[in-house]
N, C-alpha and C positions, 0 to 999 in steps of 0.2 A: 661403293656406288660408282657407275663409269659416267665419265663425262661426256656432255653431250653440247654440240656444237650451239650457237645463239642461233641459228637458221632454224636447227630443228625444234629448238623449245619455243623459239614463236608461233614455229608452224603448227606443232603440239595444241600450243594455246589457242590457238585460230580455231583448231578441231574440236577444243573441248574435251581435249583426253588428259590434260594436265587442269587439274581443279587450281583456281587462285586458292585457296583458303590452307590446300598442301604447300604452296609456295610462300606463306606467310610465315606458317608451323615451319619449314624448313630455313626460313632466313633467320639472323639473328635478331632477338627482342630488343625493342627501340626503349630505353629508360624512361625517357618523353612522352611516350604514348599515352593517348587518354585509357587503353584498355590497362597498361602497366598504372597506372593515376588509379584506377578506380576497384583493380586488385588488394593495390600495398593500402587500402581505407578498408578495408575488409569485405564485410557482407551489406546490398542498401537495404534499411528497414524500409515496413510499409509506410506507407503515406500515414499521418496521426500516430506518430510512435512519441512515447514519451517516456523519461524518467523520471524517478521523485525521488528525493535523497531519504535516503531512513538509518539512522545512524541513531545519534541520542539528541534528547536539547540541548541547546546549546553549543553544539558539539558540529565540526564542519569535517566535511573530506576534501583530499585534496584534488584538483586538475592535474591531467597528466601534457604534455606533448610526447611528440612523435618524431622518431629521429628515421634517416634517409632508411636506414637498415633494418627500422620497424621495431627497434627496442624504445619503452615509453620511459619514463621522467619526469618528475615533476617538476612545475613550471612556477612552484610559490604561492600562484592563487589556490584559493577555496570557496567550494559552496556550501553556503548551511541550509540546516538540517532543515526538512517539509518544502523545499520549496524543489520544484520542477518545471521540468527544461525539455526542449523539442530535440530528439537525437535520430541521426539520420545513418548511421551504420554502424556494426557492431563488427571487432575484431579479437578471434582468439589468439593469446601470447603465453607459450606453457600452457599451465592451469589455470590462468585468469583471462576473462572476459571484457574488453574495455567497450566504449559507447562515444560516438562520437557526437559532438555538441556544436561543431563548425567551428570554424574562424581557428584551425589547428589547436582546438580544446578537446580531450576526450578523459574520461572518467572511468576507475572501476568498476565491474559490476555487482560487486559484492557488498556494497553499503546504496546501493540504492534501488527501484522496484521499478522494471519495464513495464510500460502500459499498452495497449492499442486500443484505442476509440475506434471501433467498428461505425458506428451513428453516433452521434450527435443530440438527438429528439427526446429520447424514454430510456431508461434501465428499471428494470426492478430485478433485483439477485434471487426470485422465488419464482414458482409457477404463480402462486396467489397472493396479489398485495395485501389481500387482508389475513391470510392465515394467519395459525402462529409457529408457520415453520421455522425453525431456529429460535424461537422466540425461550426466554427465560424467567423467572420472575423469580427477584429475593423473597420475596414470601411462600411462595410453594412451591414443589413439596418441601423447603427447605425454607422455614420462617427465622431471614436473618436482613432485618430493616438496616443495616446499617452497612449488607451486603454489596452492592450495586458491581464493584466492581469483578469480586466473583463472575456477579450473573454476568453481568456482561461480556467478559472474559470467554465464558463458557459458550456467545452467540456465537464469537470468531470462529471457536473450538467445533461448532456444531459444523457450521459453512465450511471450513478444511476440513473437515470430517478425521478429527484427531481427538474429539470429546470422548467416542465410547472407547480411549485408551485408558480416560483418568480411571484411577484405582477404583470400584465398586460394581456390584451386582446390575443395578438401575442410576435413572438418573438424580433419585434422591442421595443415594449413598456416593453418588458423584459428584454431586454439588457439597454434597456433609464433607466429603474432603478438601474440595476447593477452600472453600470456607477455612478448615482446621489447619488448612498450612497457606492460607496468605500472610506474607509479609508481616511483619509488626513492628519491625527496629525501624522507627521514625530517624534516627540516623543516617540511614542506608535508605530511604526512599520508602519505607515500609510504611504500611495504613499505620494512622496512629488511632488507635482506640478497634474494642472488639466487634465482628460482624454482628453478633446475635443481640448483645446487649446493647452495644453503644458505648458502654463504659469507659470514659478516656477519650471519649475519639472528639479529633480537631483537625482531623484530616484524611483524603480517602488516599491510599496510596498511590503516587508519583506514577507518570507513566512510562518511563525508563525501568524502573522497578517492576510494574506487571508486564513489561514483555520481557523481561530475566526470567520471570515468574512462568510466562506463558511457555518458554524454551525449556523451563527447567519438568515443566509438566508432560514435554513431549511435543510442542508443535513451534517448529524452529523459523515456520514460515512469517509468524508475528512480528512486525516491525515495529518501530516510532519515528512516527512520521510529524510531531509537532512543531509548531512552526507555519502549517501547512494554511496556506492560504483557502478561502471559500472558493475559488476559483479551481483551485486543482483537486481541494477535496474531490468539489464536483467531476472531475474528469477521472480520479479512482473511481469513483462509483459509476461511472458511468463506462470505464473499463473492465470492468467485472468485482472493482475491492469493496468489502462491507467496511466503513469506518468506526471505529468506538471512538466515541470523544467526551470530553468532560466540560459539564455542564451544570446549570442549577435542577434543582427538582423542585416536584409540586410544594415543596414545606419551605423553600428556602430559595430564593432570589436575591440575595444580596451577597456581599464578602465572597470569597472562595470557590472556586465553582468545586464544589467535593460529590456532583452525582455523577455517575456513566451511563452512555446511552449509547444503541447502537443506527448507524445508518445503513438500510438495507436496497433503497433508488433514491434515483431522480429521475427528474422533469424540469426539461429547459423549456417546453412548455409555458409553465405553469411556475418555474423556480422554484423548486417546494422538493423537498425531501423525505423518503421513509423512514421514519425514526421508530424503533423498538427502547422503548422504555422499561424499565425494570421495576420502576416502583409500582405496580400494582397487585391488590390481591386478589384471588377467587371470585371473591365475592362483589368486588368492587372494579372489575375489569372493564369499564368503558371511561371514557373525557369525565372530569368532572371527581371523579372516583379515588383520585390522591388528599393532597393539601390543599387544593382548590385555589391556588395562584393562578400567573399566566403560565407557567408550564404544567397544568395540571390539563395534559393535552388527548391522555388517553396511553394507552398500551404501544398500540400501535394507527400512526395517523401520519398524515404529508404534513409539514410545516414548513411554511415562508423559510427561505435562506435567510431572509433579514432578522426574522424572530431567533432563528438560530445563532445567527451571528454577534446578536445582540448578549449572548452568555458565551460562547467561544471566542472570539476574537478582542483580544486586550493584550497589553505589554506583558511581556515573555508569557501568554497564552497561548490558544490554539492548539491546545493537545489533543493527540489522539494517536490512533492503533490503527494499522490495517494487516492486510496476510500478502505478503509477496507473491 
C-alpha cells in the first residue's frame, strides 16, 4: 500500500472518499475497547434468558471464570441442582458452550436448560387446554394402577415427539413396554413394587432414575431438574417446558409423595397451573372420579400454585422432570 501524506488523507476525509469505519478496520485493535469487552463475553442473549441447572439431586455443577485469553476455569463455587439464574451471553470454547451469570461467573452448557420467556401473562404447551393432547392415563389402554410414572413419562415422550419410537405397533403396546421395563432395583432408584399389581410397592421410582430411564428409551432431552423452586418451575413452563413432578394422588395425601403428574401451562394471571393427571379411568374421567380426596382434581384442570406446593415443596423435595 503506498503512503500518502497527512495533507491528503485529511483532505480525503473532508471529501468523504476515505470512510472512518475503513480507518478503524485498518488501525490496530485497542484491548480496552468496549467493542473488544463485548466480543471476548461472546454472543448477548435476549432480554428474559434464563438457565436452570439439571444435573441430578442433590448433585451441584460447577462455575467456571474466564481468563484474559478466553480459556475458562473453575472458580470453586457451585450451583445446585433446580434452581435458576438470569444469563446474559453465551460463549463457544471447542465443543463446549458456556453461559454467562455476571459478576465474571459463567457455567457449562451441558448440565443445565436455556430458557426465554417471550410473555410473561399465559402459556398453555397445546392448541386446546382442555384436550387430551399428550394426555395418558395408567389405566387405558394399558390398566396398571400402580403405573403413574410410566404414564407420565410417556407425556414428556409425546411433547418431544420421541413416544412413537418406544418399541410397539400402537400406543397400547407402547405403554405394555414402558411398564415391562421400568426400573425395579429399589437400590439403584428403581420403583419398588409392580406397575399392574402393586405387589411390593413402597415407592414410585426416584426421579434421577426415570430420566436414565427416559435416555435409555431414546429421548436424551429429559432432564431432572429437582430442587426446583415454584417460581422457576413457573418460568419453564412458561418458556415452552412441560414439567413432570411428584406428587400425592387422589388415594393418598399423606407420607411420600409416590404419584406423577404432568404440568402442561400457566397463568400468572390467575397462578394456577395445567396439571394432567394420570390416575383416571374411562369411565370415571372427570374431578371427583379418583379417591375423592383434595387431589381428586380431575384429568385434566388449572390448580392454585399453592395447592400444588402444598404436596411438592418439602425438605429434599420438589421433584420433577422437564425436556431440554
Amino acid at each position: 500500500m503506498k503512503k500518502i501524506s497527512t495533507t491528503l488523507a485529511v483532505a480525503l476525509m473532508a471529501a468523504g472518499i476515505f470512510a472512518t469505519d475503513n480507518l478503524s478496520v485498518m488501525a490496530a485493535p485497542s484491548t480496552t475497547s468496549s467493542t473488544a469487552t463485548s466480543v471476548n463475553k461472546g454472543t448477548k442473549l435476549a432480554k428474559n434468558t434464563y438457565m436452570t441447572v439439571a444435573y441430578k439431586p442433590n448433585k451441584h455443577i460447577h462455575i467456571y471464570k474466564m481468563s484474559k485469553t478466553g480459556k475458562f476455569s473453575r472458580n470453586g463455587s457451585l450451583l445446585e441442582n433446580g434452581y435458576s439464574h438470569k444469563i446474559y451471553n453465551q460463549k463457544k470454547n471447542g465443543k463446549s458452550t458456556y453461559y454467562y451469570l455476571g459478576n465474571s461467573k459463567w457455567v457449562n452448557a451441558k448440565n443445565v436448560i436455556k430458557t426465554h420467556i417471550k410473555h410473561t401473562r399465559f402459556n398453555v404447551l397445546k392448541k386446546n387446554a382442555n384436550s387430551r393432547e399428550y394426555y395418558t392415563s395408567q389405566y387405558f389402554p394399558v390398566f396398571a394402577p400402580w403405573g403413574c410414572a410410566s404414564a407420565s413419562l410417556s407425556m414428556l415422550m409425546k411433547y418431544d415427539n420421541t413416544f412413537k419410537n418406544i418399541p410397539g405397533a400402537n400406543e397400547q403396546q407402547k405403554l405394555t413396554y414402558m411398564q415391562n421395563n421400568l426400573p425395579r432395583n429399589k437400590a439403584t432408584g428403581g420403583q419398588d413394587g409392580d406397575p399392574y399389581t402393586g405387589a411390593g410397592f413402597s415407592r414410585v421410582i426416584l426421579s434421577y432414575r426415570l430420566t436414565q430411564y427416559a435416555h435409555k428409551l431414546g429421548d436424551k432431552n429429559i432432564r431432572d431438574v429437582s430442587g426446583i423452586s415454584m417460581t422457576n418451575l413457573s418460568k419453564l413452563v412458561l418458556s415452552g417446558h412441560p414439567v413432570l413432578y411428584y406428587g400425592y394422588s387422589s388415594y393418598d395425601a399423606s407420607g411420600a409423595r409416590n404419584h406423577c403428574k404432568v404440568i402442561f401451562g400457566y397463568s400468572t394471571k390467575s397462578n394456577k397451573f395445567l396439571v394432567h393427571d394420570p390416575l383416571y379411568q374411562s369411565k370415571r374421567f372427570y374431578k371427583g372420579g379418583g379417591g375423592r380426596n383434595e387431589y381428586d382434581l380431575g384429568p385434566i384442570s388449572w390448580v392454585k400454585a399453592s395447592h400444588i406446593a402444598k404436596e411438592f415443596v418439602y425438605p429434599g423435595g420438589n421433584n420433577a422432570l422437564t425436556i431440554k
